[in-house]
VEXDRENPA-302095 format. One record per residue (C-alpha): residue in three letters; x, y, z. Coordinates in steps of 0.02 Angstrom, whole numbers, plus 50000, padded with zeros to 5 digits. Each point is the difference from the previous one (the first is absolute). Layout:
- residu_px_py_pz
- ALA_X_Y_Z
...
//
This chain:
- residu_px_py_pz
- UNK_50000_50000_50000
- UNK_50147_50116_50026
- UNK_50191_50009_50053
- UNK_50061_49905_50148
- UNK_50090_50122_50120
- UNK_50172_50056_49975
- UNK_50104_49886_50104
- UNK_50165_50110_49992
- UNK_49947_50130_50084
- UNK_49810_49947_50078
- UNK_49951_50181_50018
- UNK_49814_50045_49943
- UNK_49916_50136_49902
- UNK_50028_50182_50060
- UNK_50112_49973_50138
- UNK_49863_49909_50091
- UNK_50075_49844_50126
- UNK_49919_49849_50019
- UNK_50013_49930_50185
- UNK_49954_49841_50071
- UNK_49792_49971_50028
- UNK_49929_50020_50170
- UNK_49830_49938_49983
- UNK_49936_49817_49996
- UNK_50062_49879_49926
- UNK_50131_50104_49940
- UNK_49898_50141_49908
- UNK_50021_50177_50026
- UNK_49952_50042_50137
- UNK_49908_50181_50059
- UNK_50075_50166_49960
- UNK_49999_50163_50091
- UNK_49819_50042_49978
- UNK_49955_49881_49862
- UNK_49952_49813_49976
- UNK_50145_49934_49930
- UNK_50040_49962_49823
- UNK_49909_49892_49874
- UNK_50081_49833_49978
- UNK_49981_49999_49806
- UNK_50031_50189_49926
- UNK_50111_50036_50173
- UNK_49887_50178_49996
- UNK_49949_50070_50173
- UNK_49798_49938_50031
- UNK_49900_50153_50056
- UNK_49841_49922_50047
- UNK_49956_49828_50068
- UNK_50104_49874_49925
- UNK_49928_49857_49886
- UNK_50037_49834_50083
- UNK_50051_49816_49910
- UNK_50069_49841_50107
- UNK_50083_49877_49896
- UNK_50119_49851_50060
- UNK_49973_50042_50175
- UNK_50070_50174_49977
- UNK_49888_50182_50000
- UNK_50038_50132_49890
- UNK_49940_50185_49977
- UNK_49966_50093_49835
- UNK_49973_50169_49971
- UNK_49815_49964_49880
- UNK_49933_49829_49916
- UNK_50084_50044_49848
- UNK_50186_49983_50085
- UNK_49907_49831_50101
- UNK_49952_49930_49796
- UNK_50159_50050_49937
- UNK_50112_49894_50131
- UNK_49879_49835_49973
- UNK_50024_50002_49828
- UNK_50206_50059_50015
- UNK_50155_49897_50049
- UNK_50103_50165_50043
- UNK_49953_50144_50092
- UNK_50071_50163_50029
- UNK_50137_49987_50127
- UNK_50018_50191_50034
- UNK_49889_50168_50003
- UNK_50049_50096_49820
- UNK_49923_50133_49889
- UNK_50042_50023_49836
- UNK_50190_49949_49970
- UNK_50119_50153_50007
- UNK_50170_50000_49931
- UNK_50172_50142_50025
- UNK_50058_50080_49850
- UNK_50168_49978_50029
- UNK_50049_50181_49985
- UNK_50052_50084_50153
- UNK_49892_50126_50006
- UNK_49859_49942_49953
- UNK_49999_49861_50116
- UNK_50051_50150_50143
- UNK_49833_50079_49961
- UNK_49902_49820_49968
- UNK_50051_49901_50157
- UNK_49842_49903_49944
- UNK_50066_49970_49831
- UNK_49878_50026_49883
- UNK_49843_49901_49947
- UNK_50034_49878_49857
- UNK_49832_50058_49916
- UNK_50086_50173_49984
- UNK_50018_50093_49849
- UNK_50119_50145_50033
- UNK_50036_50157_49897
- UNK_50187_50094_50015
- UNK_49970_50149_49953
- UNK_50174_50080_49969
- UNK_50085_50126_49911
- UNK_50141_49982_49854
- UNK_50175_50018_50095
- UNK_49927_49867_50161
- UNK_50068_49834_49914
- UNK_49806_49916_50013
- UNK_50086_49863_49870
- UNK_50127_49957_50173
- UNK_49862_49981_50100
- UNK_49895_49892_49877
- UNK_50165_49904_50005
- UNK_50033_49985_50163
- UNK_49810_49937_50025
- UNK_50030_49873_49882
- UNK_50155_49940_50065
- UNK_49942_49982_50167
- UNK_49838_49893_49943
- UNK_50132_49888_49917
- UNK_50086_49993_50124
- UNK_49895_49926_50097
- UNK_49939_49863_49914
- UNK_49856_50096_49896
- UNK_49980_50015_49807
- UNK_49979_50179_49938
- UNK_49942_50071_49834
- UNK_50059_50166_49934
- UNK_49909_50102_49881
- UNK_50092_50122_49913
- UNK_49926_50130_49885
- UNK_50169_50101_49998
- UNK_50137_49888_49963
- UNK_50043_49852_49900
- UNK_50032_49829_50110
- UNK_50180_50037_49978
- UNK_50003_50156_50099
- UNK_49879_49934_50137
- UNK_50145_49878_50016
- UNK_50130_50114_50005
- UNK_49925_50111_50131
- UNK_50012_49862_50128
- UNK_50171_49953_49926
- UNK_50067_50192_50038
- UNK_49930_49965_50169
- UNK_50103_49859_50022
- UNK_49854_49880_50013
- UNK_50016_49856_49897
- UNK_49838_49934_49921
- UNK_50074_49884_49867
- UNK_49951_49843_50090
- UNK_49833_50055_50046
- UNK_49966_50037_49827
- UNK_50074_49823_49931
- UNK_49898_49927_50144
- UNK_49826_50084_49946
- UNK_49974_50090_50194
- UNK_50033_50167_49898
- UNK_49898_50040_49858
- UNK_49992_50163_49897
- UNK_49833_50060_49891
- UNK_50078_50077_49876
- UNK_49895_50156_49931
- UNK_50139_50093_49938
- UNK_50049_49925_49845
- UNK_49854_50027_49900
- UNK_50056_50165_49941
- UNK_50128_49969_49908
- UNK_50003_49949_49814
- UNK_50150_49909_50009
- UNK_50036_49911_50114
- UNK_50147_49886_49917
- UNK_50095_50172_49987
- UNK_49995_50039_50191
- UNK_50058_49836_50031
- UNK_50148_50026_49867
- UNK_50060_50141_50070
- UNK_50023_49954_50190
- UNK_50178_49946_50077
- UNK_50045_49829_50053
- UNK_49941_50037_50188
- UNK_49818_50073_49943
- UNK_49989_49858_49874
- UNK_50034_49865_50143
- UNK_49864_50085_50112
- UNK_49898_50015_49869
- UNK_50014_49818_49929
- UNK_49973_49929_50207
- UNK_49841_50098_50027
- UNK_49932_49915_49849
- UNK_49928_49854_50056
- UNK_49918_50088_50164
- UNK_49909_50173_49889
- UNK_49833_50005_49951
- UNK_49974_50117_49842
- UNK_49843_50087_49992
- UNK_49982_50029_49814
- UNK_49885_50174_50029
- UNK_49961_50039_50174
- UNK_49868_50127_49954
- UNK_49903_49855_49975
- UNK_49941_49964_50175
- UNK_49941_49835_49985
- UNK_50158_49918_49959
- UNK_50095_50099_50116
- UNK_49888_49948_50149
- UNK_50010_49813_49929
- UNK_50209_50007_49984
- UNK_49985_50056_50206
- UNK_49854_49866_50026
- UNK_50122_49849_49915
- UNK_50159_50053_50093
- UNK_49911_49982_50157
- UNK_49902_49850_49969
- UNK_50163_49912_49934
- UNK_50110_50046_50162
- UNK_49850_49945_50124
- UNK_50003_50173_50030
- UNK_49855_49994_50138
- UNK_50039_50074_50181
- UNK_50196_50028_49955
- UNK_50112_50114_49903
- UNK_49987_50163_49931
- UNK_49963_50093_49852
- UNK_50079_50153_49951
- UNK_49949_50129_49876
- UNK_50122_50139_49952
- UNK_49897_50120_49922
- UNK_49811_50034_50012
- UNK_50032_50172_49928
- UNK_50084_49909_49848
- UNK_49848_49905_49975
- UNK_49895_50132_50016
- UNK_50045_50078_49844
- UNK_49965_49843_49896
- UNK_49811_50000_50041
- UNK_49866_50113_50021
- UNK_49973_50018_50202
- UNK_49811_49929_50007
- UNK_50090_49835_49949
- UNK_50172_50015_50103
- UNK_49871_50033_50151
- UNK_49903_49830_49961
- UNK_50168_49908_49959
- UNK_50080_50051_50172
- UNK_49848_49957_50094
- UNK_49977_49831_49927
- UNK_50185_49956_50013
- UNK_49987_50064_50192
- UNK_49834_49889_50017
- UNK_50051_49862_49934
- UNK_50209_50004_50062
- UNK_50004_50059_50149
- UNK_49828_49967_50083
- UNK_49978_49829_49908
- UNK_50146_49939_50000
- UNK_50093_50096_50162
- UNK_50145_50056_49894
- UNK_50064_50182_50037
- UNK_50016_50113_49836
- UNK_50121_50134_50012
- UNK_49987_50137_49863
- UNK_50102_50142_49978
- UNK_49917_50202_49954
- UNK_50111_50135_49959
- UNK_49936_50159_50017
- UNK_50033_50102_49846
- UNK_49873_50155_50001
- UNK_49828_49989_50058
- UNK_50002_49870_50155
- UNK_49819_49996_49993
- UNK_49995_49881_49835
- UNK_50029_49842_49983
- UNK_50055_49888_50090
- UNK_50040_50138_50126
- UNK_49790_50013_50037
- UNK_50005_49799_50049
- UNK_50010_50061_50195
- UNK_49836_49952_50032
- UNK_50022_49824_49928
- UNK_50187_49942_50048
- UNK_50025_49914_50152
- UNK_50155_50081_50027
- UNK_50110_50154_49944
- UNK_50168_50013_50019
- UNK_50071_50193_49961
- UNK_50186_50045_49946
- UNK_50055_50182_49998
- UNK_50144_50080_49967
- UNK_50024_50149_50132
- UNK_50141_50143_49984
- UNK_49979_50087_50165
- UNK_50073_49873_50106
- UNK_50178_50009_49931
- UNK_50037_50149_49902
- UNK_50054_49971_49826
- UNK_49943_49830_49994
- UNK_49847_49916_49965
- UNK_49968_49867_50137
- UNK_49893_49836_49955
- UNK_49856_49966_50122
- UNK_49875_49853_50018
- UNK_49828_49983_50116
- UNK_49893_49865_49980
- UNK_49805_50114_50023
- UNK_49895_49900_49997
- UNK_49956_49784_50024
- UNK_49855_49950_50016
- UNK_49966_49853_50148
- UNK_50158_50035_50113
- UNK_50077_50127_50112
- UNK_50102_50120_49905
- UNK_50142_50127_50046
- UNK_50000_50138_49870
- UNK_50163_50080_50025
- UNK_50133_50092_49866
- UNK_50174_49878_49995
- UNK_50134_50042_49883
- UNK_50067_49884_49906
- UNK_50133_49941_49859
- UNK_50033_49859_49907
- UNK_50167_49912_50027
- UNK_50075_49839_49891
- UNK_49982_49821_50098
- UNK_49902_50084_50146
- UNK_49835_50070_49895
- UNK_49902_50147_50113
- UNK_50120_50110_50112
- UNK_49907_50104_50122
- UNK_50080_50164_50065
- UNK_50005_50103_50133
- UNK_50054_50206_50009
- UNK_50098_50052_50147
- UNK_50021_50185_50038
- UNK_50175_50043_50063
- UNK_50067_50032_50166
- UNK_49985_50187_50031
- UNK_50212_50004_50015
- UNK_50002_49944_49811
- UNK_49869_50124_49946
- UNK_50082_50179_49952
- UNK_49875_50092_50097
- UNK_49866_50042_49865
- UNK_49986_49841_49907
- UNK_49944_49824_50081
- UNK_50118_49833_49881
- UNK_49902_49864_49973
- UNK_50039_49832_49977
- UNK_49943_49839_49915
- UNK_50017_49830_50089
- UNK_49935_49834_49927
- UNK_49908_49916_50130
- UNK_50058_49821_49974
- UNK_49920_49953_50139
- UNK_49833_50051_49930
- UNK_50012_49872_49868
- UNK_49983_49840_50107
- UNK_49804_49991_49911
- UNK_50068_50018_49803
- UNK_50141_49863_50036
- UNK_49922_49906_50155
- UNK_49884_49935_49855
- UNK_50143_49929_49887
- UNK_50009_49829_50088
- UNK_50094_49850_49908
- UNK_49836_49919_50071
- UNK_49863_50049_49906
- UNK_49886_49955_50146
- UNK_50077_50106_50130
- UNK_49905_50162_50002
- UNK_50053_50155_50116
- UNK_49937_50008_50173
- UNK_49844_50101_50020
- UNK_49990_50048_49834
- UNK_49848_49889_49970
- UNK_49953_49901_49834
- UNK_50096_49820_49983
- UNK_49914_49843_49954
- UNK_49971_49962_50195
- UNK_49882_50147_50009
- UNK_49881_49868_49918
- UNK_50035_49848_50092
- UNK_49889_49834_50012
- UNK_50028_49857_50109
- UNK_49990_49823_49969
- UNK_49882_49863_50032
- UNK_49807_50035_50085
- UNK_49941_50166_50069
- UNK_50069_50048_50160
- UNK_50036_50157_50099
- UNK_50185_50022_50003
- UNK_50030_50137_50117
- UNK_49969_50155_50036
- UNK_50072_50171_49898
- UNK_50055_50141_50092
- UNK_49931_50127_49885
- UNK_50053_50160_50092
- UNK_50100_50081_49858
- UNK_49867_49967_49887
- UNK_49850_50095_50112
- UNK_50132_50146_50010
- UNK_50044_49979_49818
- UNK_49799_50001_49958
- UNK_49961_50167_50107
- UNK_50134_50098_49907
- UNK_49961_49951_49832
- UNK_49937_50126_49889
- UNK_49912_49928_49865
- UNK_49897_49822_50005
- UNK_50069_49838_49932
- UNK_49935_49954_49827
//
């Protein structure tokens, strides 16, 4: 019925704990001011509990429906969980998402040219393959070669994910050009090789202003890759593709593929909008129908002369969220660098100017590399998601213990927008 849970690390959805059942017979026993939990969906029972005694034992469910469902299972839910939630990977993000985020999440970046949004993208794909997740990456902007590369610059090797299949590109870039024998004439040994090893792992859309096939490329990746409650999808330009179409149907397309990816099959879109004039257009006015938005600026008054990057995750819809201004840079082999400004001590200052001073916080990016495991199954602590978040026990129903589910109540009071 679902994944068994994750024996590496045995830590449950959301930073909840699972600890050892109170109650009779081993079930779970009362909480503080409730009636325990229900010994098939392990959710807390707010009324009077429905009742079933089978091979001597008694158990508690939370309505008749939970009571049906554990007759006619052989596993039931060993933990309390909500919908699965997952860290990024990237530092920040994960610093303002101590949730993670919801797997049925589609999230816009909205960004400006000069913050490196194709890093990012990168850096959220790595970190899916890395552990253990396929991804797909859409491109609008650049051919497969240069979706390659900027991983390659980043000192990221993807080769073997892409011979493997766990990293797949949609291409939708290399429709416009006539000739496409002559582009691949003309490129050096190293761009040849990259090109010639993404091969087998791109998907050419032959016009992607025709909707249809472009939503049935996506639909085939996924369905090929068992693509259902795992890995990521990545889209690197919704503004891109908003100039291919007229917006009444880029409006329908984006809905559907949110419908019918990330709600139906609980795998997180991430889609990139640069802001170029008017931030009101599209896909800027999606704000009402993302689940989350994550901004990048560029601000000069921090540091004069230069233009510092900074990232805040807004909005996500379902889990407590931080919205705070880090600054950031991209750095070969390490991916996200946050930063922190110092002012001077008054002795260095010349009396009507205050220095300033950048220092990477390395120790800020424990969440970006924390979720780079050479286990695929080891997840970072607290940061919620992991396949144990939906864990089922073997064998007939039976209350396995209680959940201390303090976080979760303090978690749920502070949240600002409902789950989906």
């Amino acid at each position: 019925m679902a994944e068994e849970p994750d024996a590496a690390t045995g830590s449950p959805a959301d930073g909840v704990t699972p600890t050892r059942g109170t109650g009779p017979h081993g079930g779970p026993g009362e909480e503080s001011g409730g009636r325990g939990r229900c010994d098939y969906c392990r959710l807390p029972v707010p009324g009077d509990p429905v009742v079933a005694e089978r091979d001597g034992h008694r158990y508690t469910y939370c309505c008749a429906a939970c009571r049906e469902a554990a007759d006619d299972a052989d596993q039931v839910f060993t933990q309390f969980h909500g919908c699965r939630r997952v860290p990024t990977g990237v530092a920040p993000l994960d610093e303002s998402l101590p949730q993670g985020i919801p797997r049925n999440s589609f999230v816009l970046l909205t960004d400006l040219a000069g913050t490196r949004t194709e890093s990012i993208q990168a850096e959220l794909v790595w970190r899916a393959l890395r552990r253990g997740e396929p991804a797909v990456f859409v491109s609008f902007l650049e051919p497969p070669m240069s979706v390659v590369q900027e991983f390659v610059t980043l000192d990221w090797n993807v080769l073997p994910y892409l011979e493997s299949g766990q990293l797949q590109i949609l291409d939708c870039f290399t429709y416009r050009l006539e000739n496409r024998e002559r582009m691949y004439d003309r490129l050096n040994d190293w761009n040849a090789f990259l090109s010639e090893t993404a091969a087998d792992a791109t998907t050419q859309v032959r016009d992607p202003t025709e909707l249809g096939e472009l939503h049935n490329r996506i639909d085939d990746l996924l369905e090929d890759r068992d693509m259902e409650d795992r890995g990521v999808v990545v889209v690197d330009s919704l503004t891109e593709f908003g100039s291919l179409v007229q917006p009444v149907q880029a409006y329908d397309f984006l809905k559907d593929v949110r419908a019918e990816v990330c709600k139906s099959r609980f795998v997180p879109i991430y889609a990139g909008a640069t802001v170029t004039g008017e931030d009101q257009q599209f896909p800027h006015d999606l704000n009402y129908m993302v689940d989350g938005i994550v901004e990048l600026n560029l601000d000069e008054e921090l540091v004069e002369g230069s233009l510092m990057k900074q990232i805040r995750v807004r909005k996500m819809s379902g889990v407590l969220t931080l919205p705070k201004w880090t600054l950031y840079e991209y750095t070969a082999g390490e991916g996200i660098v946050t930063i922190e400004l110092h002012e001077g001590p008054p002795e260095e200052s010349d009396g009507s100017q205050q220095g300033a001073t950048a220092q990477q916080g390395a120790g800020q990016q424990g969440a970006g590399q924390g979720s780079e495991q050479e286990d695929p199954g080891q997840q970072p602590d607290g940061a919620g998601g992991g396949s144990a978040g939906d864990g089922f026990g073997q064998g007939p129903p039976a209350g396995s213990g209680a959940v201390d589910d303090s976080r979760t109540e303090v978690s749920d009071e502070s949240e600002n927008d409902d789950p989906e």
